[in-house]
Backbone bond lengths (Angstrom), bond angles and torsions (degrees), N, CA, C in turn:
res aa  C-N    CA-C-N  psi(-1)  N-CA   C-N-CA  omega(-1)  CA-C   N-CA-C  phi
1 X - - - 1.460 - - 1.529 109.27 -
2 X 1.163 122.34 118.85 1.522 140.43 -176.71 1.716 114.33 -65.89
3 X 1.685 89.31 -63.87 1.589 106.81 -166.13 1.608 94.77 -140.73
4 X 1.712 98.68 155.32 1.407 105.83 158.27 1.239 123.50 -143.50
5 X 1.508 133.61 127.95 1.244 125.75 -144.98 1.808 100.24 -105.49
6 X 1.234 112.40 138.96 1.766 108.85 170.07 1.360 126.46 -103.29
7 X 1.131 132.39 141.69 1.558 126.16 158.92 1.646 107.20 -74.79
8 X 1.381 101.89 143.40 1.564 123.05 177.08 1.678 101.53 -57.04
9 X 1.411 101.68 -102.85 1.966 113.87 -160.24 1.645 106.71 -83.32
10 X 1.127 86.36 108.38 1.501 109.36 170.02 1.730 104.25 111.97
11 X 0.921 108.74 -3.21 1.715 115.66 167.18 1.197 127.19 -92.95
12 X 1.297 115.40 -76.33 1.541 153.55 -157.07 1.956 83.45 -100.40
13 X 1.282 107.63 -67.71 1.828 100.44 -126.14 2.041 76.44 -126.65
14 X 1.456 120.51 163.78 1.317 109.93 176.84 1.969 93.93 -153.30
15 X 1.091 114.23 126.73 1.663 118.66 157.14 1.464 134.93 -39.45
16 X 1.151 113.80 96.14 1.561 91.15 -178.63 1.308 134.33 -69.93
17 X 1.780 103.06 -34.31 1.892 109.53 -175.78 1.665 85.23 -126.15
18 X 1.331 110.26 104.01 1.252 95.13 163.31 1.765 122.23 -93.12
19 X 1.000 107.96 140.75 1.445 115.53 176.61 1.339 116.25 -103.22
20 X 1.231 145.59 -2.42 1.691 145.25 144.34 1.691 83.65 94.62
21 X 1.386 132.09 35.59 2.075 112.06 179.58 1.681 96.32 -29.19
22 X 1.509 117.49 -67.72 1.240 121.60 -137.57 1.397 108.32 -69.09
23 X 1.665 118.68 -37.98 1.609 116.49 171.38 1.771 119.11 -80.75
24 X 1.208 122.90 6.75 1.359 134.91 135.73 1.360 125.82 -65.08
25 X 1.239 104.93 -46.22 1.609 108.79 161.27 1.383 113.08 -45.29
26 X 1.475 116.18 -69.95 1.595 131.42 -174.96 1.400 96.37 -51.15
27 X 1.125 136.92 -46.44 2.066 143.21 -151.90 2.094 71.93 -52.85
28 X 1.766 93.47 -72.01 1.466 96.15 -147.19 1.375 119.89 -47.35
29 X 1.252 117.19 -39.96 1.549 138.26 162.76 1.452 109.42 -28.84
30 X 1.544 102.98 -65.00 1.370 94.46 163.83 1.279 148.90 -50.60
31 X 1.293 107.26 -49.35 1.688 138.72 145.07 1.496 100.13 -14.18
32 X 1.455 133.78 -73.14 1.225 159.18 164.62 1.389 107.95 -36.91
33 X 1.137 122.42 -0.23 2.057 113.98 -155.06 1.244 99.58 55.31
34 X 0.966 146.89 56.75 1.867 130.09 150.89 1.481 90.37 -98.37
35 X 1.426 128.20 119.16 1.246 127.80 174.57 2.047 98.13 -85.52
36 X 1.597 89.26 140.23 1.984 81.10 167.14 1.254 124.76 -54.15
37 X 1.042 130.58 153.58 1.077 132.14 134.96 1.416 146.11 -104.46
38 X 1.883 139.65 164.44 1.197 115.33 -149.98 1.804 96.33 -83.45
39 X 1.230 121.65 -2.75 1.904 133.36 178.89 1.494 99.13 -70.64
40 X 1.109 115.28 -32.04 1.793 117.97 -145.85 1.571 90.69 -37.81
41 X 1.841 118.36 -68.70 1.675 122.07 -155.99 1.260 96.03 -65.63
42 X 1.672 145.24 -54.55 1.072 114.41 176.53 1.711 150.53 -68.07
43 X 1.413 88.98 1.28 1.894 126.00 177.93 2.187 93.16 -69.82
44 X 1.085 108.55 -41.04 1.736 131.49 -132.50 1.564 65.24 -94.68
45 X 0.871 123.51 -85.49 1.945 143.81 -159.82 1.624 114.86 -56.05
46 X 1.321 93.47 -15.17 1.773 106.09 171.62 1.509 143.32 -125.69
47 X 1.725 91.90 16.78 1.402 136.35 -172.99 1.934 95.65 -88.99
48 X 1.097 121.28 102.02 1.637 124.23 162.30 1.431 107.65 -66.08
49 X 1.414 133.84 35.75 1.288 112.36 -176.46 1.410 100.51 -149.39
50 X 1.708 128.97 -175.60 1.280 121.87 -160.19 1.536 103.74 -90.83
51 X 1.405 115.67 -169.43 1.738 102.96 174.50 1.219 110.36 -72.52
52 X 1.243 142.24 -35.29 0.989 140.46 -158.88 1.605 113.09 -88.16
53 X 1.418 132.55 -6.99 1.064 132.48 161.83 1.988 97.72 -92.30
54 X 1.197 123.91 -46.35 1.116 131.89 -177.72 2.072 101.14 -37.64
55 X 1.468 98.41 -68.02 1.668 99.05 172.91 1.761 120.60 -58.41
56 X 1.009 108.10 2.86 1.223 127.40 168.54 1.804 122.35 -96.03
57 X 1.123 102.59 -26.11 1.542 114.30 176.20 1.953 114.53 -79.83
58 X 1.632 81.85 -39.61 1.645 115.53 -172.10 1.611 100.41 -70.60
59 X 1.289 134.14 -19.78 1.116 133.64 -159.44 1.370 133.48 56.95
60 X 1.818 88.17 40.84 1.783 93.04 -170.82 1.294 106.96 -109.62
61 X 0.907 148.50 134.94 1.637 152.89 -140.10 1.804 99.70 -132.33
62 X 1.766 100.84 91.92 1.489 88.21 172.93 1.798 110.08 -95.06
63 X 1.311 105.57 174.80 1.469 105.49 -176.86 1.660 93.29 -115.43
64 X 1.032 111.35 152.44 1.891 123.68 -152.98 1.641 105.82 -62.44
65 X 1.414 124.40 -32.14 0.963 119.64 159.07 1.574 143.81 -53.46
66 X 1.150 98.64 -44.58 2.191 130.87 162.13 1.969 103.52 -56.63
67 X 1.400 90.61 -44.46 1.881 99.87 176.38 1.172 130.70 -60.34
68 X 1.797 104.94 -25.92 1.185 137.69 -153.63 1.668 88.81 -95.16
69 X 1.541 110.07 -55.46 1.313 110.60 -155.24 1.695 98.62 -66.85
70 X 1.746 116.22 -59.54 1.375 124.55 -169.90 1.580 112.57 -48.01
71 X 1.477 100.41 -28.37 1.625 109.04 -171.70 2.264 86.06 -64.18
72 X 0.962 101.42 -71.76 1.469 109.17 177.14 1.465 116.97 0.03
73 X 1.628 88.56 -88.77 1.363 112.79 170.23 1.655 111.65 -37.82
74 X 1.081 112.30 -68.74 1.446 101.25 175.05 1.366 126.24 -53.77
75 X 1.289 147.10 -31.11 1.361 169.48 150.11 1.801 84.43 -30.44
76 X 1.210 112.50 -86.87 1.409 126.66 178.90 1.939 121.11 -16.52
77 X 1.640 92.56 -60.92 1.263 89.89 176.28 1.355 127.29 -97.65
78 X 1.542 118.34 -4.95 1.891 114.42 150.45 1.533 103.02 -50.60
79 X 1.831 133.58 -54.83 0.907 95.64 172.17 1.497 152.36 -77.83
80 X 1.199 81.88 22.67 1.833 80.29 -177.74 1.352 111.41 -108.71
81 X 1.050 106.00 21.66 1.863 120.47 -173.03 1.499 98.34 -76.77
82 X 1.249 125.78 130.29 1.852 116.83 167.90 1.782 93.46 -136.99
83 X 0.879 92.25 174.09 2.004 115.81 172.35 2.034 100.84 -89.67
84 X 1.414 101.53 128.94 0.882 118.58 152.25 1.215 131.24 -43.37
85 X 1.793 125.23 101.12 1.980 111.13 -169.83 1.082 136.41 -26.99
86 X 1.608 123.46 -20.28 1.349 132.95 171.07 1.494 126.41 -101.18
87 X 1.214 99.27 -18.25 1.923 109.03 173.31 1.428 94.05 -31.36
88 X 1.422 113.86 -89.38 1.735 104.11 -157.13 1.489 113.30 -63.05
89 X 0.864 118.11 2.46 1.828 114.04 -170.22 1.680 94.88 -102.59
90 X 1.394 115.13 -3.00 1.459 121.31 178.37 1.311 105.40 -95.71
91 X 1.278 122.09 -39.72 1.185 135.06 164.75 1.147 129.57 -32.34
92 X 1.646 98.56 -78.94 1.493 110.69 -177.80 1.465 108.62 -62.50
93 X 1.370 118.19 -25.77 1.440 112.20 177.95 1.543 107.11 -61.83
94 X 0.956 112.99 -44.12 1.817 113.03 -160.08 1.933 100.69 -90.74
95 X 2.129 121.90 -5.29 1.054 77.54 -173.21 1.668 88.77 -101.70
96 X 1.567 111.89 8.10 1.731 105.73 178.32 1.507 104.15 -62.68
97 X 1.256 136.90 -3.04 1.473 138.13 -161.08 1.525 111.26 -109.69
98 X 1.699 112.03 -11.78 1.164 143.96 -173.57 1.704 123.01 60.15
99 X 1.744 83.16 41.03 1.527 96.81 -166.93 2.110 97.15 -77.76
100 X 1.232 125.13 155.65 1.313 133.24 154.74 1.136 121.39 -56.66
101 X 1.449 132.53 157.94 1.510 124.49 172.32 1.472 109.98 -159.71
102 X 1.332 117.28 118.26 1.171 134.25 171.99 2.003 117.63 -131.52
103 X 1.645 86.50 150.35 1.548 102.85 -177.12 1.418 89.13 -110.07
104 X 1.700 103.94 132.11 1.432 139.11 172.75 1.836 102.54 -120.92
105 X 1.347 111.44 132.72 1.408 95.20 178.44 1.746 103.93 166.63
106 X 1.299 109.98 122.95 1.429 124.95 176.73 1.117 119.14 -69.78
107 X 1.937 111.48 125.51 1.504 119.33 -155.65 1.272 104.30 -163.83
108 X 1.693 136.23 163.54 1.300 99.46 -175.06 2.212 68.82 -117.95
109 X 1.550 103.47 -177.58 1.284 136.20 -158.89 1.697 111.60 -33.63
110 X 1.155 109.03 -59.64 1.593 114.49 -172.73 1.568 108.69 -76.80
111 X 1.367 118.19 21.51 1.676 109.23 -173.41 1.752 83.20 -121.42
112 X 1.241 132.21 -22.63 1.462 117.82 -172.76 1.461 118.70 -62.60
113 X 1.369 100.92 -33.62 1.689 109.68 177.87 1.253 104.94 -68.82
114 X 1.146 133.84 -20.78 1.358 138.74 -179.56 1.766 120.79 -51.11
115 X 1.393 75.70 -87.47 1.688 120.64 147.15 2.003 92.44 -16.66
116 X 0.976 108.51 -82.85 1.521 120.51 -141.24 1.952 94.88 -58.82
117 X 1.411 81.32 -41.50 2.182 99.78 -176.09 1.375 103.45 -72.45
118 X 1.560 130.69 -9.88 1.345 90.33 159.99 1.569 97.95 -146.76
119 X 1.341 119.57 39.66 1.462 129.08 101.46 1.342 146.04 -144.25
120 X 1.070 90.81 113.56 1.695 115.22 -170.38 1.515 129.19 -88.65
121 X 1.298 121.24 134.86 1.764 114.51 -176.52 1.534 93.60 95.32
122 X 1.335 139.32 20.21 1.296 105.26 179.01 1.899 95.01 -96.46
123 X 1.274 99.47 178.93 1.399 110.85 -173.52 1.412 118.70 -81.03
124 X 1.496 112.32 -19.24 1.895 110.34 150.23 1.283 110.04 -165.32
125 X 1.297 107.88 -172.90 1.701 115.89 -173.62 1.663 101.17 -152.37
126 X 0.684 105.26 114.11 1.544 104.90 -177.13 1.806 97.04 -114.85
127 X 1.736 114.99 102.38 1.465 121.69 174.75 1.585 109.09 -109.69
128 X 1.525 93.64 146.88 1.419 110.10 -165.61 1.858 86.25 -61.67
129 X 0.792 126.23 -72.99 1.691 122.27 -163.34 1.796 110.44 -31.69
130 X 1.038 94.63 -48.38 1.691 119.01 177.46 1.863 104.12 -49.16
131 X 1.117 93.76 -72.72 1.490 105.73 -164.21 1.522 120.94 -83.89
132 X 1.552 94.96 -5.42 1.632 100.15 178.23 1.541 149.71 77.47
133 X 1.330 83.12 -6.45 1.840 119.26 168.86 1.243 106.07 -124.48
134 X 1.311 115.46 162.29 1.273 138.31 166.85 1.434 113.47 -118.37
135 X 1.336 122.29 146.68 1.643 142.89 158.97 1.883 94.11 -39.15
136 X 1.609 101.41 123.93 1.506 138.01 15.16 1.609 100.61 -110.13
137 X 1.350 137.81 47.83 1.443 130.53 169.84 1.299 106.78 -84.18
138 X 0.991 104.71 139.43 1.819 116.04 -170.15 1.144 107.11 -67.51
139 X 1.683 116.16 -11.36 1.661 115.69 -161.76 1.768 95.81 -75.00
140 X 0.900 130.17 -32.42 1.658 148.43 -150.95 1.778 103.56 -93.45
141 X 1.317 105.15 -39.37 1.913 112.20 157.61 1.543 131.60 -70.73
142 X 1.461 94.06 -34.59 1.838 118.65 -172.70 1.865 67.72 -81.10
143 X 1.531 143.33 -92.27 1.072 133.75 -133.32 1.890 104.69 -39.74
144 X 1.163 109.25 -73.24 1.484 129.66 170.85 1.576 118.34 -9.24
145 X 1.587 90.95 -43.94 1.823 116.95 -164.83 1.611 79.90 -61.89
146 X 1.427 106.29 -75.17 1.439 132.67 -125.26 1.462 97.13 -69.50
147 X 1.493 117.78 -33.16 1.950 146.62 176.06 2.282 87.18 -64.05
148 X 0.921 109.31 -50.56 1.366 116.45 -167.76 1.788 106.15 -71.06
149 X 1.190 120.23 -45.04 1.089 135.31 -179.13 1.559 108.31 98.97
150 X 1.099 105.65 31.42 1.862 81.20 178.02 1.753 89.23 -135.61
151 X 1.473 120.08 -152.61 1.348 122.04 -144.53 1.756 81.55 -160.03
152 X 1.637 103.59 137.05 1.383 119.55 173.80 1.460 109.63 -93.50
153 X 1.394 104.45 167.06 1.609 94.88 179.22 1.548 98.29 108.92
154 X 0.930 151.45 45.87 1.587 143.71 157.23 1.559 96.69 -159.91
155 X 1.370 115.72 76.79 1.639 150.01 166.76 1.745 88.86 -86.23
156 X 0.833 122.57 -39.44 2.311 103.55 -176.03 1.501 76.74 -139.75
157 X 1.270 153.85 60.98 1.271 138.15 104.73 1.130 135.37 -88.56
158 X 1.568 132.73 -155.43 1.674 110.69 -171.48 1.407 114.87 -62.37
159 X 1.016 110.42 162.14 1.485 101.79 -168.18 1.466 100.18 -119.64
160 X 1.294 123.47 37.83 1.573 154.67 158.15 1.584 104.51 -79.09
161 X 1.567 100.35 -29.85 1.659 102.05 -156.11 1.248 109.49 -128.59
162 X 1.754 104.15 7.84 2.174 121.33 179.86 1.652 86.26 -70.33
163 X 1.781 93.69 143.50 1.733 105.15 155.38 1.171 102.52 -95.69
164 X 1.240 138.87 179.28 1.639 139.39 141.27 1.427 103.99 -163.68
165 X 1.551 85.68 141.67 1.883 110.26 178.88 1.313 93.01 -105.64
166 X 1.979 101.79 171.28 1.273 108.14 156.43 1.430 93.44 -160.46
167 X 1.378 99.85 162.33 1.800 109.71 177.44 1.748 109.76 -173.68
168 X 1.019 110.05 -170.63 1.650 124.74 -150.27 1.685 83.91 -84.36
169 X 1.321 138.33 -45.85 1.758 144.25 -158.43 1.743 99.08 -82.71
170 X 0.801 129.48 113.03 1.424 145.45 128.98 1.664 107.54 -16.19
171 X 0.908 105.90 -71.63 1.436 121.61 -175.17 1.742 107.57 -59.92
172 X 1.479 108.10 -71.40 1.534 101.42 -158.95 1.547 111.25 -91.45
173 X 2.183 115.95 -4.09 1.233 104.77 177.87 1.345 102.70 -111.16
174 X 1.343 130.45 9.70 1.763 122.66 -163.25 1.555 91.07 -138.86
175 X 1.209 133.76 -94.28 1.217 131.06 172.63 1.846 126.53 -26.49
176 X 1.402 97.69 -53.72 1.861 98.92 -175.77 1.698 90.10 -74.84
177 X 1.000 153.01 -86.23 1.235 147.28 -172.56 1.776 115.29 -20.37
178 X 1.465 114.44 -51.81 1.097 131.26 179.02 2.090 113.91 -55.49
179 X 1.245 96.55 -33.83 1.317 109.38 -174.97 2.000 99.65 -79.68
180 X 0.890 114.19 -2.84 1.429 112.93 -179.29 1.306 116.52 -123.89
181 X 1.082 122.44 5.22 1.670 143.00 -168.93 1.522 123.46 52.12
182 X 1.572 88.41 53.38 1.690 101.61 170.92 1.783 95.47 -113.32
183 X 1.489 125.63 142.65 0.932 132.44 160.92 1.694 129.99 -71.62
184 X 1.438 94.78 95.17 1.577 109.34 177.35 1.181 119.94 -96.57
185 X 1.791 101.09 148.89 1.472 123.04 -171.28 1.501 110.58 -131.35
186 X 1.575 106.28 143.99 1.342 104.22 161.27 1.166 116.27 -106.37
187 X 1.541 110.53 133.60 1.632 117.28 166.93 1.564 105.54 -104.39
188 X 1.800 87.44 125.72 1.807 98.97 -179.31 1.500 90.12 -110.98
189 X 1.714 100.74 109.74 1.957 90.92 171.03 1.356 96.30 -80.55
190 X 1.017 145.78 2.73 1.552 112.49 -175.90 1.470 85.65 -119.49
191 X 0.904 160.07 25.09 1.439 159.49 150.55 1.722 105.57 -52.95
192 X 1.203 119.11 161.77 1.400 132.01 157.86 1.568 116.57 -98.03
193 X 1.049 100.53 -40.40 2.079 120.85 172.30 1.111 112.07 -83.00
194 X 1.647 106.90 168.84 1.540 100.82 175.66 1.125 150.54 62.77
195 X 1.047 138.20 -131.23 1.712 114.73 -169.41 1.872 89.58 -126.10
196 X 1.219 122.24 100.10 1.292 139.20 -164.20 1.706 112.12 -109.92
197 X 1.273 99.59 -21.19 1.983 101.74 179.44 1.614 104.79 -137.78
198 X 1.075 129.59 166.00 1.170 138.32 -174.82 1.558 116.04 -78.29
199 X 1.825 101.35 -28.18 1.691 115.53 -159.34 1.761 88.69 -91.32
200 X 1.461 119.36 -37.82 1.262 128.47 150.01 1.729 119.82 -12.78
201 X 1.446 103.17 -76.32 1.431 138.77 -173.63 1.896 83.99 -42.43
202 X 1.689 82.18 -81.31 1.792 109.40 -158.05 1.825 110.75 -36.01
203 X 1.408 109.34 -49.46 1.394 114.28 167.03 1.250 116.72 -70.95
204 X 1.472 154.20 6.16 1.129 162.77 -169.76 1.608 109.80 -94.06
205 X 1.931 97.13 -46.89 1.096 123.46 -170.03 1.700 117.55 -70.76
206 X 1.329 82.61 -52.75 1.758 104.90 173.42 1.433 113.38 -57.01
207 X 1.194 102.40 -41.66 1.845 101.15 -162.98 1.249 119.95 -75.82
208 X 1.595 105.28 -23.80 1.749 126.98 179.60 1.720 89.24 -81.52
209 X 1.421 123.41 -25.06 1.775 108.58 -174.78 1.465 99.91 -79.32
210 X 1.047 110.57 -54.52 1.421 117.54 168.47 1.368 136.00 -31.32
211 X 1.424 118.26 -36.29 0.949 118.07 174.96 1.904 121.22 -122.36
212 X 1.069 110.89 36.93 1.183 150.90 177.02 1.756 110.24 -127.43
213 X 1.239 122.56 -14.05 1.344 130.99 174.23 1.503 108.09 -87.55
């Protein structure tokens, strides 16, 4: 195993008080006649800019007080962002093996710095705002790869040279990865079966390198 790629929220990193900034944003929009649309979250997640230029793109017109509050709210829930008890103990397991490690993961602008501050030094980050796609487009896995240095596509080749992600989505960390020949996993934390902890995952990973060595 070369590299292993993570999902951010609900993987890696988890919210404690969430305050919704961005679907407060949308409420007011609405408020306004901006009817939703089904683009809105991936519009939100692929925006390089802060919320407040973002509601500006959206054509949502806050008044300085409303700016004041959402700015809040958001302020609020970066801090309540922490690492999952096993994140780093997943880590260090997979980088004593001299495996790679990068966070891939759909977010819109002010959550990457987050992300990055409380984990730092990894070998890439491939963010939906950044890269301009969102999970499950292959463009957002190929980015990660290419940030990582290695190449997807050897799912039944040596397995010296397998990538594999994992994250909380079925869809955008096991399946969309899988469709490009990165080895995807689902982690169900509230599961009893299956891949339920990260240190779980991390020794799973190792032990199949290990004994293939």
């Amino acid at each position: 195993m070369r590299a292993v790629i993570f999902d951010a929220f609900g993987t890696t990193v988890q919210i404690g008080s969430p305050q919704q900034p961005y679907r407060q944003l949308l409420r007011e929009g609405l408020r306004q006649g901006r009817r939703p649309q089904p683009g809105d979250a991936h519009h939100l997640m692929t925006l390089n800019v802060g919320i407040e230029e973002a509601a500006e793109q959206m054509g949502i017109n806050l008044k300085p007080s409303l700016l004041a509050s959402i700015k809040a709210s958001l302020d609020l829930e970066l801090e309540s962002i922490t690492l999952f008890r096993d994140t780093l103990e997943a880590f260090e397991i997979l980088r004593e093996h001299g495996i790679s490690l990068a966070i891939c993961s759909n977010l819109a602008h002010p959550y990457g710095a987050k992300v990055k501050a409380l984990l730092p030094g990894l070998d890439a980050y491939a963010f939906s705002y950044e890269v301009g796609a969102t999970k499950p487009d292959p463009l957002i896995y190929q980015t990660a790869c290419s940030d990582l240095g290695v190449h997807p596509g050897h799912l039944f080749g040596e397995k010296a040279s397998q990538i594999a992600m994992i994250g909380d989505s079925q869809r955008c960390d096991r399946d969309g990865p899988r469709a490009i020949g990165i080895l995807g996993f689902y982690l169900d934390r509230e599961g009893s079966g299956g891949i339920n902890t990260l240190t779980k995952f991390a020794n799973l990973v190792t032990q199949e390198a290990e004994a293939d060595s």
